[in-house]
C-alpha positions in Angstrom: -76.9 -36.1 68.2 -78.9 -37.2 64.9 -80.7 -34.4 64.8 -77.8 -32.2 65.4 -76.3 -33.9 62.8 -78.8 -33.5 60.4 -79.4 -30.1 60.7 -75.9 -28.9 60.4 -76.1 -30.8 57.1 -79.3 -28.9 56.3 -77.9 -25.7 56.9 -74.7 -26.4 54.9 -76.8 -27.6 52.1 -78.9 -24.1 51.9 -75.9 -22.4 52.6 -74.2 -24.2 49.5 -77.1 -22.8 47.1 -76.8 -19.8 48.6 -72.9 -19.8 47.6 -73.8 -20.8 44.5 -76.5 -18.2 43.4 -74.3 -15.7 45.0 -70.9 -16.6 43.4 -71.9 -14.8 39.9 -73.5 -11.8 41.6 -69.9 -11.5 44.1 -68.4 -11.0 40.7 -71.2 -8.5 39.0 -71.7 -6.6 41.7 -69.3 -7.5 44.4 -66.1 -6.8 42.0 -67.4 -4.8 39.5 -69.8 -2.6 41.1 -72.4 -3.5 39.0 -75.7 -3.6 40.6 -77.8 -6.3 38.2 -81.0 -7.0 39.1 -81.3 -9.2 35.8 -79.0 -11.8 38.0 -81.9 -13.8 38.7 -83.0 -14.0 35.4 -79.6 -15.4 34.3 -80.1 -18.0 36.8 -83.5 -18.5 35.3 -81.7 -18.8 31.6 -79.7 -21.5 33.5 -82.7 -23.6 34.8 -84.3 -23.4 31.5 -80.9 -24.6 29.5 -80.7 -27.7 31.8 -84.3 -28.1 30.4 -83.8 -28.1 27.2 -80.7 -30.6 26.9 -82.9 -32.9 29.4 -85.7 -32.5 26.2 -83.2 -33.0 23.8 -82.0 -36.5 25.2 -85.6 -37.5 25.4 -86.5 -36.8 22.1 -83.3 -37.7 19.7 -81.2 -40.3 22.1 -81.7 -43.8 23.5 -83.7 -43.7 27.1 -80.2 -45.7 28.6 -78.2 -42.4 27.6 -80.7 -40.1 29.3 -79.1 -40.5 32.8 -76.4 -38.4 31.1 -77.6 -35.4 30.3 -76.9 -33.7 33.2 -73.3 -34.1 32.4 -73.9 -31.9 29.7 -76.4 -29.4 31.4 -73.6 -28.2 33.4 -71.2 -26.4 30.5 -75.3 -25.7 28.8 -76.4 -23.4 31.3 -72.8 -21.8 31.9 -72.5 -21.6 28.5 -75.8 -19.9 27.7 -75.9 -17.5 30.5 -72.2 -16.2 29.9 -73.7 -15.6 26.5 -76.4 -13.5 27.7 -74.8 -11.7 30.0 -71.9 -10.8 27.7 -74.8 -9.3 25.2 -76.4 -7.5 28.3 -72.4 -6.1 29.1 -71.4 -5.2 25.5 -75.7 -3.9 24.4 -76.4 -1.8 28.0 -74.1 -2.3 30.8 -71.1 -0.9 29.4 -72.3 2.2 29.0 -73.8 3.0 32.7 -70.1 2.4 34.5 -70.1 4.7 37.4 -73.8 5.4 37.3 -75.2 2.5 40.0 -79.0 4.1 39.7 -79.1 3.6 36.3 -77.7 0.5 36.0 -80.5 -1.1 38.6 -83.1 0.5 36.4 -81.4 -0.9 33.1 -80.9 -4.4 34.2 -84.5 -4.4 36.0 -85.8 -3.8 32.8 -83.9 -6.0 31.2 -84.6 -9.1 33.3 -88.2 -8.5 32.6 -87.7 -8.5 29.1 -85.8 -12.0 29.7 -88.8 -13.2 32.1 -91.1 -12.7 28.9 -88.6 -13.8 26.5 -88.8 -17.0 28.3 -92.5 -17.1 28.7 -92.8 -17.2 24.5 -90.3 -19.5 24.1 -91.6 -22.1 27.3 -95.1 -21.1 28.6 -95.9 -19.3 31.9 -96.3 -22.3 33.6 -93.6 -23.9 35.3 -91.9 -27.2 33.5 -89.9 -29.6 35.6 -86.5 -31.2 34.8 -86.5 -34.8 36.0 -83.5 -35.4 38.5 -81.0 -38.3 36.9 -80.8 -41.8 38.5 -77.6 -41.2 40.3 -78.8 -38.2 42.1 -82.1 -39.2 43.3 -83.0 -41.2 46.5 -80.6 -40.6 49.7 -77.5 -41.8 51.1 -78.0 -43.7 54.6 -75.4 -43.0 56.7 -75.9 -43.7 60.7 -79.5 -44.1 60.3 -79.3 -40.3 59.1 -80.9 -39.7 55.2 -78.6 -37.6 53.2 -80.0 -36.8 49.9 -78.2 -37.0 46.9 -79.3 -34.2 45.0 -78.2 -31.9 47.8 -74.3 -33.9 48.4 -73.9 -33.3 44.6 -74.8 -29.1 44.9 -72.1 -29.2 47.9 -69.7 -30.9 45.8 -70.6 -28.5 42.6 -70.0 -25.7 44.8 -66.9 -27.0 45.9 -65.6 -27.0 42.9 -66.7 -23.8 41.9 -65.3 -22.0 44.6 -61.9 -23.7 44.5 -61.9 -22.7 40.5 -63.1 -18.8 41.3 -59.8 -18.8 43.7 -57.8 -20.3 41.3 -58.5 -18.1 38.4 -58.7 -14.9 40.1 -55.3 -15.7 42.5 -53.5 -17.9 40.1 -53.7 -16.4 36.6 -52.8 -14.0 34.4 -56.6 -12.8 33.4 -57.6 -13.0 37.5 -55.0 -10.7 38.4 -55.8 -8.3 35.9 -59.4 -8.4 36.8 -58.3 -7.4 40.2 -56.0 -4.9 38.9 -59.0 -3.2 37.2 -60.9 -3.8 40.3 -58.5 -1.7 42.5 -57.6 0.8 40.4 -59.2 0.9 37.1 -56.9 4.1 35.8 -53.7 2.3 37.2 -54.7 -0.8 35.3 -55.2 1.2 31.7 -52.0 2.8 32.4 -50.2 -0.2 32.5 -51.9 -1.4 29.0 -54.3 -3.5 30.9 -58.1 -3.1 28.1 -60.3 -2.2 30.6 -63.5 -2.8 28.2 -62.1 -6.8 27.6 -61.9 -7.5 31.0 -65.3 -5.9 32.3 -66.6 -7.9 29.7 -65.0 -11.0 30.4 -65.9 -10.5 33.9 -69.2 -9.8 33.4 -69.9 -13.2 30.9 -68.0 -15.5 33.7 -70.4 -13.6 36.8 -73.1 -14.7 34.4 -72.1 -18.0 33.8 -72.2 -18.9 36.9 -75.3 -17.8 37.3 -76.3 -20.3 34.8 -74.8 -23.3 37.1 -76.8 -21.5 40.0 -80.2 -22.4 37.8 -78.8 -25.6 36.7 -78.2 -27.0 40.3 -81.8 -25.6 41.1 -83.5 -27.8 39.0 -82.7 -30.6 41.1 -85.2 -29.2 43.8 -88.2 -27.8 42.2 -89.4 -27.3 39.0 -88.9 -24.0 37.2 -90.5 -21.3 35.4 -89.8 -17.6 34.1 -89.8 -15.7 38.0 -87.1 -18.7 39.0 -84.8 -16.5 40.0 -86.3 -13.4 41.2 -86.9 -15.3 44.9 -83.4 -15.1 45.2 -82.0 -11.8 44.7 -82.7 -10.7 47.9 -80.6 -13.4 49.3 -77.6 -13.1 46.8 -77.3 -9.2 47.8 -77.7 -10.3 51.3 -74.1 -12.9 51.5 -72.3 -10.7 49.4 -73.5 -7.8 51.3 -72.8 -9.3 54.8 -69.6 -10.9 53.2 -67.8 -7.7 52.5 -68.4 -6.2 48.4 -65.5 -7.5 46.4 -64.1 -10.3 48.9 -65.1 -14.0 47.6 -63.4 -15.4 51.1 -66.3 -13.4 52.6 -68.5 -14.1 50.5 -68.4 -18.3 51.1 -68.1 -17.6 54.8 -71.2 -15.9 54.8 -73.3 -18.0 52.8 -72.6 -21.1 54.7 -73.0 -18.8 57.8 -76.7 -17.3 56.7 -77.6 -21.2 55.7 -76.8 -22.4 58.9 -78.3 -19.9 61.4 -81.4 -19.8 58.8 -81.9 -23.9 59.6 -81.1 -23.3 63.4 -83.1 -20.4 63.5 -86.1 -22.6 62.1 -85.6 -25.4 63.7 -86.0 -23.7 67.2 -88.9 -22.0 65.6 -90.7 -21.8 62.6 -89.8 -21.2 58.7 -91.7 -17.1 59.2 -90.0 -16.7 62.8 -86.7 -17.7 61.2 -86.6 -16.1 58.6 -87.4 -12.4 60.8 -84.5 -13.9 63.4 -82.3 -14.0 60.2 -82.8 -10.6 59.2 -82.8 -9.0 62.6 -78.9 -10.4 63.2 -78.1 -9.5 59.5 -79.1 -5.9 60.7 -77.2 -6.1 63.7 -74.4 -7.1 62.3 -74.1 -4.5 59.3 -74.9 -2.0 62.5 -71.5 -3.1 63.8 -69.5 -4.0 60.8 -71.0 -2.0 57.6 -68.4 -3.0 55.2 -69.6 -6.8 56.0 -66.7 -9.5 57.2 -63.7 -8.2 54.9 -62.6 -5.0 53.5 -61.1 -4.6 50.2 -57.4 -3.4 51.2 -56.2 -1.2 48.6 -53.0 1.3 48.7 -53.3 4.9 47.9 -50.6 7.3 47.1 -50.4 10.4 48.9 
C-alpha cells in the first residue's frame, strides 16, 4: 500500500510540472494557434530570473533574509518572461497570424537567439539556485517521504490553474480572449482590439512560462537548453488535452504523469517512456482532437 501510495504521489508530482510547463504553451498555442517553439526558452528566462534574485539576496541582504527570496522569484520570472514574450508578440509574432510554418521557423530562431543571449549574460555551463529552508528535506507521513519541494510545485500549480479559470471564465479581459479565440472577425465587430488582446494573451502564456522555470529550479540546476527537454512534452498534454481546452489540458497532464511513473515502475525509465508514447498514439488514433473539442456555433 506504501508503495502504491508513493507512486501515485510521484506521478501527480510529474504530472504537476508537466501542468505547469504546459499551462503557458495551452495559451500560445492551444488558444491562439500559435505554434512557439521559443516556449522553452521562456521557461529558461524563468529559471535564470529566479537566479538572479537568489544572487541578489546573497550579495546585498543579510544571510537570515535569504530564505525569502523565493517569495520574490515567483512575480521575477513571471514578470520577466511576460516581458519577453510580449517583445517576441509585438517584434515577430504579430505579423505571421494565420501562417503556423512560419511562425515555428520564427520562434525556433528566436529561442536560439535567447539560448545565446543567455550564454553571454551566464556562461554555458549550468548554475544552480539553492532550494530555500522551508522547501528542502521531506515531510514524513505514514513512514512515506514526501518531499517538500515537490508539495510546494503541486500547490503552485494549484493555484495557477484555479487563477487561469478564474480569469479566462470570470472576467471581462478572459471572455474577450475567448471571444477572439472563437471568432476573431465577430470579436472586432463588436469593438473587441484584436492586436491588444493577442498581445496580452501572448505576455500572460509567457509568464507562465516563467513560473514553469522558476518551479524547475527546485530540482536541478539550470542552464541556457533548460527548456528545450520539454517542449516535446508541453505539445504532447495540450495535444492529447484537446487545442484550446485548459480542462483538458490539466486532465491530461496529471494523466501522462501518472501512467509515465506506473509505466516505469513496472518497467524501466526507456521502456516507459516507449509505453507512454505508444498509448499517446493510440489514443490520438481514436480521438484526434484529444479529450475536448472546442464547441463553437456557426451560422448558416
Amino acid at each position: 500500500m506504501e508503495g502504491i501510495i508513493s507512486q501515485l504521489f510521484n506521478g501527480i508530482s510529474l504530472g504537476s510540472i508537466l501542468l505547469l510547463i504546459a499551462l503557458g504553451l495551452a495559451i500560445t498555442f492551444g488558444l491562439m494557434n500559435v505554434i512557439n517553439m521559443a516556449h522553452g526558452e521562456l521557461i529558461m528566462i524563468g529559471a535564470y530570473a529566479t537566479y538572479v534574485v537568489q544572487s541578489l539576496f546573497i550579495d546585498y541582504l543579510p544571510e537570515s533574509m535569504f530564505n525569502w527570496y523565493f517569495i520574490l522569484a515567483v512575480p521575477a520570472a513571471f514578470l520577466t518572461a511576460a516581458l519577453i514574450g510580449w517583445l517576441l508578440e509585438w517584434t515577430v509574432i504579430r505579423h505571421l497570424y494565420g501562417r503556423p510554418l512560419d511562425s515555428l521557423l520564427a520562434t525556433f530562431g528566436a529561442g536560439l537567439i535567447l539560448q545565446q543571449a543567455a550564454r553571454s549574460i551566464f556562461g554555458a555551463p549550468n548554475v544552480g539556485v539553492q532550494s530555500p529552508a522551508l522547501l528542502s528535506g521531506a515531510v514524513e507521513i505514514f513512514s512515506i517521504s514526501f518531499p517538500k519541494s515537490r508539495i510546494f510545485i503541486i500547490l503552485l500549480v494549484t493555484a495557477c490553474v484555479l487563477f487561469m479559470f478564474y480569469y479566462f471564465y470570470k472576467t471581462s479581459n478572459g471572455r474577450r480572449i475567448r471571444a477572439v479565440m472563437q471568432n476573431r472577425d465577430m470579436a472586432s465587430s463588436v469593438g473587441i482590439s484584436t492586436r491588444q488582446v493577442d498581445s496580452t494573451t501572448f505576455a500572460l502564456g509567457a509568464g507562465f512560462a516563467g513560473i514553469a522555470g522558476m518551479a524547475l529550479t527546485l530540482i536541478g540546476p539550470i542552464g541556457p537548453t533548460l527548456g528545450t527537454a520539454y517542449i516535446i512534452d508541453a505539445f504532447m498534454v495540450v495535444v492529447v488535452g484537446g487545442v484550446g481546452m485548459l480542462l483538458g489540458t490539466v486532465i491530461a497532464a496529471l494523466g501522462i504523469g501518472v501512467f509515465n511513473t506506473g509505466f516505469e515502475y513496472f518497467t524501466n525509465a526507456s521502456m516507459g517512456r516507449v509505453l507512454l508514447f505508444a498509448v499517446i498514439i493510440l489514443f490520438l488514433q481514436w480521438r484526434p482532437n484529444g479529450l475536448f473539442n472546442l464547441s463553437t456555433r456557426k451560422l448558416d
